[in-house]
C-alpha positions as CSV (number, residue, x, y, z in Angstrom):
1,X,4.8,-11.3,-18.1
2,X,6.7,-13.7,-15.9
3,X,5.3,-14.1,-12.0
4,X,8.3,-14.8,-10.2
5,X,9.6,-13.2,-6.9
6,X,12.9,-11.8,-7.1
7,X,15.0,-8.3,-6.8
8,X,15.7,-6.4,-10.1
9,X,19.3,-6.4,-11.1
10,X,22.0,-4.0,-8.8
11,X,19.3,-4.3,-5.5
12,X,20.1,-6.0,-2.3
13,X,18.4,-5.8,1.0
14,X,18.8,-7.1,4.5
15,X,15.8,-7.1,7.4
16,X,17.7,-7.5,11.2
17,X,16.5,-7.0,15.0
18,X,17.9,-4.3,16.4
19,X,15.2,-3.9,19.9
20,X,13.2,-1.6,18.6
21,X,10.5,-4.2,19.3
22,X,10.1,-5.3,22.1
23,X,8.9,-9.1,21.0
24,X,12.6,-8.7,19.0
25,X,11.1,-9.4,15.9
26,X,12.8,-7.9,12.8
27,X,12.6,-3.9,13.3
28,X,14.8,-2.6,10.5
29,X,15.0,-2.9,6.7
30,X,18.0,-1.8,4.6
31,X,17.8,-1.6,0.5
32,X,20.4,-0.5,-1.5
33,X,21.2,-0.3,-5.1
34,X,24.6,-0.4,-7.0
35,X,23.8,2.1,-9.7
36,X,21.7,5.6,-8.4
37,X,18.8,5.1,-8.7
38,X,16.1,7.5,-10.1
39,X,13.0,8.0,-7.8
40,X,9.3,8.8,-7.4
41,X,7.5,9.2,-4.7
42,X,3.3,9.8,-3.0
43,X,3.0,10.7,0.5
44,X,0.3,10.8,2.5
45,X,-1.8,13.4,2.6
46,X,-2.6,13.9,6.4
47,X,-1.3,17.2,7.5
48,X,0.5,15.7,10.6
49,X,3.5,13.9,9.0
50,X,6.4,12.3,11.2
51,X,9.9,12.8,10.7
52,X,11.7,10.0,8.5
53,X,8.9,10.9,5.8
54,X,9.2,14.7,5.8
55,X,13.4,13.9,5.6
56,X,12.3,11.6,2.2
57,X,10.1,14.3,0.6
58,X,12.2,16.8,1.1
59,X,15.5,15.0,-0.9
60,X,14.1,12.4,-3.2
61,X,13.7,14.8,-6.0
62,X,16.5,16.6,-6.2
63,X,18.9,13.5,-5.5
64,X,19.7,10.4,-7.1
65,X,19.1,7.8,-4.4
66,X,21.5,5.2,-3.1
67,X,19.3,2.9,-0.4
68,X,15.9,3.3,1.9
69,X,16.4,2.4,5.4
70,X,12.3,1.1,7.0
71,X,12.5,0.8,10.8
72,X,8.7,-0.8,12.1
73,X,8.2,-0.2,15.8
74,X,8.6,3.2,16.1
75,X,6.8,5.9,13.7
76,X,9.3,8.5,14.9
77,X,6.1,10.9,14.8
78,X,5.8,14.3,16.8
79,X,8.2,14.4,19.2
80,X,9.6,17.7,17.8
81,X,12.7,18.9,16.3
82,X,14.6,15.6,17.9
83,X,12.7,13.7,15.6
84,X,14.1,15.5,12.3
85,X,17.6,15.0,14.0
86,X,17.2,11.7,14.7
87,X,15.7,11.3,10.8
88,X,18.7,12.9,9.6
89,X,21.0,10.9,11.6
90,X,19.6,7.7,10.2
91,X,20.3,8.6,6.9
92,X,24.0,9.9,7.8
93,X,24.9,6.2,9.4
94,X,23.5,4.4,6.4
95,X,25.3,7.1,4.1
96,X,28.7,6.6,5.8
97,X,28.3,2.5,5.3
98,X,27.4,2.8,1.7
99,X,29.8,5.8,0.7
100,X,27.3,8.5,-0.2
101,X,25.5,11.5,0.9
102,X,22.9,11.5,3.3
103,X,20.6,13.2,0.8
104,X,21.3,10.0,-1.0
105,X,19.2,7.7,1.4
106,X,15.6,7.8,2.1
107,X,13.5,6.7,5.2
108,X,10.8,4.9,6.0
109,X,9.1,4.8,9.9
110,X,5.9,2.7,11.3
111,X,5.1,1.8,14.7
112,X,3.8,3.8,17.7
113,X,3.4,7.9,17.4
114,X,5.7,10.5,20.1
115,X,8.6,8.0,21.4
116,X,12.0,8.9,19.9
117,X,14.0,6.6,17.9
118,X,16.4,4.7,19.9
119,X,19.7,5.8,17.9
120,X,21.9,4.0,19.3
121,X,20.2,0.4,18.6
122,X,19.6,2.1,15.1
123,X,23.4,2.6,14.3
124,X,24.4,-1.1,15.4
125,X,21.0,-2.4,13.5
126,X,22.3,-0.8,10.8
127,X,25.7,-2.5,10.9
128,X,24.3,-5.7,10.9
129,X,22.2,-5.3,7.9
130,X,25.3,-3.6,5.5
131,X,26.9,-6.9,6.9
132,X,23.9,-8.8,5.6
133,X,23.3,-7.6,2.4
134,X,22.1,-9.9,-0.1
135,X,20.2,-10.0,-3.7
136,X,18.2,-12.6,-1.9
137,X,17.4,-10.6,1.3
138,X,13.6,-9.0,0.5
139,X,12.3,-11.8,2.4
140,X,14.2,-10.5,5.6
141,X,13.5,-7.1,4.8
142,X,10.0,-7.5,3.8
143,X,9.7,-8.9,7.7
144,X,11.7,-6.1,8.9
145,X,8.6,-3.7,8.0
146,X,5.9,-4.9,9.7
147,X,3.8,-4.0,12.3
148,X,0.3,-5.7,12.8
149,X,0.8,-7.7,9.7
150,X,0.3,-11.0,9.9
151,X,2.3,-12.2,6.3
152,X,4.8,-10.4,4.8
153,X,3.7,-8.5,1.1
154,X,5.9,-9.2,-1.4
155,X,5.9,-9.9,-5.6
156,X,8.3,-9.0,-8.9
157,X,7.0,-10.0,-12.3
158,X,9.2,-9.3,-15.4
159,X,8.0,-7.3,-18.9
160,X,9.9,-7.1,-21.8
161,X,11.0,-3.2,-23.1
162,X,12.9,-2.5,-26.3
163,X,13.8,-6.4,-26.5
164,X,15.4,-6.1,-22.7
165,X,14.1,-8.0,-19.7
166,X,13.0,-5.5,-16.8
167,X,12.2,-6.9,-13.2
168,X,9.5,-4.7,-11.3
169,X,9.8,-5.8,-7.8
170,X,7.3,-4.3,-4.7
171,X,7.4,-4.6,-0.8
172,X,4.3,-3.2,1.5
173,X,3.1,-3.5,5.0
174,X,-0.1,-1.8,6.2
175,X,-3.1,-3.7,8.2
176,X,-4.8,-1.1,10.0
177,X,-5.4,2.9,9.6
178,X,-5.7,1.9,6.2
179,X,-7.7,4.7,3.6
180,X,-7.3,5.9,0.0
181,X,-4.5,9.3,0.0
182,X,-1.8,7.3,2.0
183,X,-2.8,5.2,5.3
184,X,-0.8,3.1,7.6
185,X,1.0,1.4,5.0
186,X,4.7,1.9,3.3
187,X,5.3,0.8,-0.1
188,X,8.5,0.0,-2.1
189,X,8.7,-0.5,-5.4
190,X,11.8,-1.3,-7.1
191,X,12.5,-1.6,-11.1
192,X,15.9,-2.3,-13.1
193,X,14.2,-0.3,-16.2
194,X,15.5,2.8,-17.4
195,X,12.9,5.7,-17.6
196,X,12.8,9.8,-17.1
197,X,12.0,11.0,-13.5
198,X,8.9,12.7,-15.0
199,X,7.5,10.0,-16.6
200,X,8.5,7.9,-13.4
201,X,6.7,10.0,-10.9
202,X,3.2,9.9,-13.4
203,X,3.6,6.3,-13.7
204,X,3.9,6.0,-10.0
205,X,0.7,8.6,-9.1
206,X,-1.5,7.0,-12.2
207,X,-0.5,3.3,-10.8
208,X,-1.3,4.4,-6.7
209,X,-4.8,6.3,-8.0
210,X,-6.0,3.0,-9.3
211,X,-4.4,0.9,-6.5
212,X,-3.4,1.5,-3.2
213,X,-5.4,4.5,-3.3
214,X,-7.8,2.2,-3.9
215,X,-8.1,0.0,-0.4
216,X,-9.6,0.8,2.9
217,X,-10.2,-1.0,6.4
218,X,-11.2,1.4,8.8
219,X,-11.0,5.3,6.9
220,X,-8.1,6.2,8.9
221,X,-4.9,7.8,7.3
222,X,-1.6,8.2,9.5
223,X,1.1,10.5,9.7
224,X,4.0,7.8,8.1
225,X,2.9,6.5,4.7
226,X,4.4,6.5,1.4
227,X,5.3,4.9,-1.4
228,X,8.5,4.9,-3.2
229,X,9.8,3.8,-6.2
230,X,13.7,3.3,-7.4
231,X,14.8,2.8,-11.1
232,X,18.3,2.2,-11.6
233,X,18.3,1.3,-15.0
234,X,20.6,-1.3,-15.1
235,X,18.7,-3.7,-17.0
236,X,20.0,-2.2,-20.5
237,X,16.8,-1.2,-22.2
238,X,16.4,2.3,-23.9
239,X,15.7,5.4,-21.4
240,X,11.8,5.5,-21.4
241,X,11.2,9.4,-22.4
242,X,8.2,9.2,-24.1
243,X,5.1,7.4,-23.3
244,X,5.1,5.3,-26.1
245,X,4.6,1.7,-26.0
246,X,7.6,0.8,-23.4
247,X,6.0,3.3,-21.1
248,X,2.7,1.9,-21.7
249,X,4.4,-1.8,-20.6
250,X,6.3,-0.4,-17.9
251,X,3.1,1.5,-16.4
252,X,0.9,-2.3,-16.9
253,X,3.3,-4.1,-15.1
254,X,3.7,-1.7,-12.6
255,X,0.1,-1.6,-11.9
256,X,-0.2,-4.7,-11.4
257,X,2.3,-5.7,-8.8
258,X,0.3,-2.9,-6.8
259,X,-2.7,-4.2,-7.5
260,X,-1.7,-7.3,-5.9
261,X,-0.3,-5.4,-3.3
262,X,-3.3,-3.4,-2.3
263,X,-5.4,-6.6,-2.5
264,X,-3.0,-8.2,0.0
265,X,-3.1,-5.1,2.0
266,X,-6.6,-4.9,2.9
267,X,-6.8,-9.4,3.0
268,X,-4.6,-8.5,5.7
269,X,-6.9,-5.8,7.7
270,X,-6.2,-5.9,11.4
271,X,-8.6,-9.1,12.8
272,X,-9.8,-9.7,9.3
273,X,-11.7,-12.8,8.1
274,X,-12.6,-11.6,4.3
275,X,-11.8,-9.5,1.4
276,X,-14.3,-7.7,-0.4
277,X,-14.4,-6.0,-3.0
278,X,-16.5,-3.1,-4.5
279,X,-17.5,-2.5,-7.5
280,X,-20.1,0.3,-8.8
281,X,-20.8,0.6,-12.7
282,X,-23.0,2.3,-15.1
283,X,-22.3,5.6,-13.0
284,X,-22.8,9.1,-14.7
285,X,-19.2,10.0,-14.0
286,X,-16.1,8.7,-12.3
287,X,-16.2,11.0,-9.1
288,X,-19.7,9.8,-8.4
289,X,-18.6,5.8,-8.3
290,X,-15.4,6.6,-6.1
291,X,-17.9,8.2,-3.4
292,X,-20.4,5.3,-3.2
293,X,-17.5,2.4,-3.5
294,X,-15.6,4.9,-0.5
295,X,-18.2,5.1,1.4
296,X,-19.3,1.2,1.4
297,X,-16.1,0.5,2.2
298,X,-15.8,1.9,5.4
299,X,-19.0,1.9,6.2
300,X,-18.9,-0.2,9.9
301,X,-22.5,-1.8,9.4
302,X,-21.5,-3.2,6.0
303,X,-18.4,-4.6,7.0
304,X,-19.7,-6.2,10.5
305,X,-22.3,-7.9,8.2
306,X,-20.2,-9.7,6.0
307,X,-18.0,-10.9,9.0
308,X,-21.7,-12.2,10.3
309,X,-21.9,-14.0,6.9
310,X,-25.5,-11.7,7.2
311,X,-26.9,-10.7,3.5
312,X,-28.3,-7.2,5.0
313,X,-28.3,-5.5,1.7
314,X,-29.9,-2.7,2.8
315,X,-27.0,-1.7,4.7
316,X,-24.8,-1.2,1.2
317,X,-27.5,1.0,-0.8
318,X,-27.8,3.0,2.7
319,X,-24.2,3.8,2.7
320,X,-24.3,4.8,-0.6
321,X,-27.2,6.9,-0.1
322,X,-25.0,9.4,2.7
323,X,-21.8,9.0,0.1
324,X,-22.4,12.6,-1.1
325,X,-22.9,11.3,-4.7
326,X,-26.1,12.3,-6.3
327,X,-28.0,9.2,-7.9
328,X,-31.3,8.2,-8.3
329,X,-32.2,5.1,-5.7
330,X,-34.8,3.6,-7.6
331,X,-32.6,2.2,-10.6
332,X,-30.3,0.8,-8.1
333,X,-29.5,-2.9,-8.4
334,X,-27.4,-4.5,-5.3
335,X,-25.2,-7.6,-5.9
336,X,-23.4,-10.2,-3.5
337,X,-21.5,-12.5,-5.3
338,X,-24.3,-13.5,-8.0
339,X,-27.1,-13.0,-6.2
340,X,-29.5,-10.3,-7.4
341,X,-31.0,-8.8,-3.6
342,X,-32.2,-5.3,-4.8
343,X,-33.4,-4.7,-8.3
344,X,-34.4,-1.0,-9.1
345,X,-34.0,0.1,-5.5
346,X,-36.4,-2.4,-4.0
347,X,-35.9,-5.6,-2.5
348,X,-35.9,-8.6,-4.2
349,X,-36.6,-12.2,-2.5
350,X,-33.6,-14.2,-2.9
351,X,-32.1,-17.9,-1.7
352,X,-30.9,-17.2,1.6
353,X,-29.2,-20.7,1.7
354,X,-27.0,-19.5,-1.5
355,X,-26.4,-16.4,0.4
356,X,-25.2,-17.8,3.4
357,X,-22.8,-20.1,0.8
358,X,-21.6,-16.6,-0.9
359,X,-20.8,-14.9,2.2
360,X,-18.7,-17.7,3.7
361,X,-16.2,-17.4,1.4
362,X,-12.8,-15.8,1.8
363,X,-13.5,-13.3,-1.1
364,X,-17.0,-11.1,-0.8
365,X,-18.0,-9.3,-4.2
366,X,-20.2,-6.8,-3.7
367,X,-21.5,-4.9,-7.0
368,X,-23.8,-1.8,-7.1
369,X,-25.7,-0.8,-10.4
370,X,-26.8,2.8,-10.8
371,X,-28.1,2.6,-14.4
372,X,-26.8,6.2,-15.1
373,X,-23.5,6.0,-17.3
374,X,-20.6,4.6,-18.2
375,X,-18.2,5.1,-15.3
376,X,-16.9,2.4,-12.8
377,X,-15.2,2.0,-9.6
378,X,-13.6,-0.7,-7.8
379,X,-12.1,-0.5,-4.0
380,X,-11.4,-3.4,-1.9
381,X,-11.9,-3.8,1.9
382,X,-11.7,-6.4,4.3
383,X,-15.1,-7.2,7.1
384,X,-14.8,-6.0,11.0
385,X,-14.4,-8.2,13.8
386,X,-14.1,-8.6,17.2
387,X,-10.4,-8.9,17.0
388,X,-10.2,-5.4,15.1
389,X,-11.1,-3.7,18.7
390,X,-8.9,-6.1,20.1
391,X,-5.8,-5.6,18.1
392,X,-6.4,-1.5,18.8
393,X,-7.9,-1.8,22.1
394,X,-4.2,-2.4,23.4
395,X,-1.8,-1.3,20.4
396,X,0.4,1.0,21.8
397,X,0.5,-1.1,25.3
């Protein structure tokens, strides 16, 4: 696999201000593809959804889909049946540009919840992007997504199927209201390969279960998020039908431009300082090792410690003690970095020099031993600091 960053054959994509922001950063994202593309799609699972993301669930499966139009700034979120009009207007300007249904073009919205969409800034944003098209525009358009982010998520890698070369390229913003079952974050994935729209859509909900499902920085879920992915086939290989050994490549490479995705995601937590990941082993089953690493993760005490740099153990075995997973605490081991604090649920005297070391670093590892099983998890998080309350102490203002 090649690590490069580049869009897969037949995509183009432009990122442009239109004043949806009011700092007049970029606001508004336009992908397209020459060929229809195939799609997949998860969607959050909060029962409040907003507008542009009910208009993409209800026509990416039945359509083959010509672009995705992301506006940032504006979630275009509960503000009643104006907001599905203005959703479907959005798709109709983009449609008219690129010469194709409106069914054909899916949304994307993030910002602030119960302020219509300004259409009119929309429509000319949207001019300017068609005019700015380009196969090297996911820079632009990557920036055009954003909200609290403070870098711009990006990465393509390329595998090899039936002797052709197949670019998998994905896009993601997300920093807070970040949770496992779709948070503040909007993913695009984008792939040249030719495969089945079943086998698409499981490759796409295996690849989220183990990924962006996966991240966490403050348990909240919003109304917007998604994740999309667009094959257009044009890179020549054999239509994947079967899940044989191409589907096996596609599915690895896939999962791992989301897994550097998700790990970007929650580096990039709103005011955060450190990522850390999770990991619990030797569980009796799988169901038991999401509900500790879910709970450690955003578990408030845990995360203020390691943004203290504070080894404070106890906090970690405590959240996984309310988790709802059944366990027994006295074969517990607790890990930071390499350091062995809690051995058979009691504590353990440690360096606390070494510890210090360990917990200023930008990557925190924490692991938890149960001694039960076979089954893992791993989640990823990010600490909580002062600037978290600041950021959305003042967010919509």
């Amino acid at each position: 696999m090649e690590n490069t960053v580049k869009m897969p054959k037949g995509y183009k994509a432009a990122g442009v201000s239109c004043g949806i922001k009011k700092n007049g950063n970029k606001d508004l994202a336009l992908i397209t593809t020459d060929a229809p593309a195939t799609a997949a799609g998860v969607f959050t699972r909060n029962i409040v959804k907003g507008h542009s993301l009910k208009w993409s669930m209800n026509h990416i499966h039945q359509n083959l889909i010509h672009a995705v139009v992301i506006n940032s700034g504006n979630a275009n979120a509960c503000v009643g049946p104006e907001g599905d009009a203005d959703a479907a207007c959005m798709a109709a300007l983009a449609a008219k540009l690129l010469g194709c249904e409106k069914e054909q073009v899916l949304l994307g919205s993030t910002g602030v919840i119960g302020y219509r969409l300004p259409m009119d800034k929309i429509g000319a944003g949207l001019q300017d992007a068609y005019s700015n098209l380009s196969e090297d525009g996911s820079f632009q358009a990557v920036s055009a997504i954003m909200t609290t982010d403070t870098f711009p998520k990006q990465l393509s890698l390329d595998v090899k199927l039936s002797g052709k070369t197949v670019t998998i390229y994905g896009m993601a913003k997300g920093s807070g209201m970040i949770h496992p079952n779709m948070a503040t974050m909007i993913g695009l994935l984008l792939t040249d390969a030719a495969i089945s729209k079943d086998l698409l859509q499981k490759a796409l909900k295996s690849v989220v279960n183990k990924t962006f499902n996966r991240i966490s920085v403050d348990g909240d879920t919003s109304v917007c998020d998604k994740v999309l992915l667009l094959a257009n086939a044009m890179a020549g290989n054999r239509e994947i039908t079967l899940e044989d050994s191409d589907y096996a490549l596609f599915t690895e490479g896939l999962e791992a431009v989301a897994t550097t995705l998700a790990k970007m995601l929650a580096k990039d937590g709103e005011g955060a300082t450190k990522l850390i990941e999770v990991n619990v082993k030797h569980a009796p089953d799988k169901e038991t090792a999401n509900k500790i690493a879910n709970a450690i993760c955003k578990s408030p005490l845990v995360k203020t410690a390691i943004f203290g740099e504070d080894a404070n153990w106890g906090r970690i075995l405590t959240a996984a003690g309310y988790s709802g997973a059944k366990f027994n605490p006295d074969l517990v081991d607790v890990r930071i970095g390499d350091l062995l604090m809690c051995k058979d649920g009691a504590g353990v005297s440690f360096d606390e020099e070494k510890a210090l070391s360990v917990l200023k670093g930008n990557e925190i590892f924490i692991t938890i031993d149960l001694k039960m099983g076979d089954a893992t998890d791993t989640m990823w998080t990010c600490d909580l600091s002062y600037d978290y309350v600041k950021i959305n102490g003042s967010y919509r203002t």
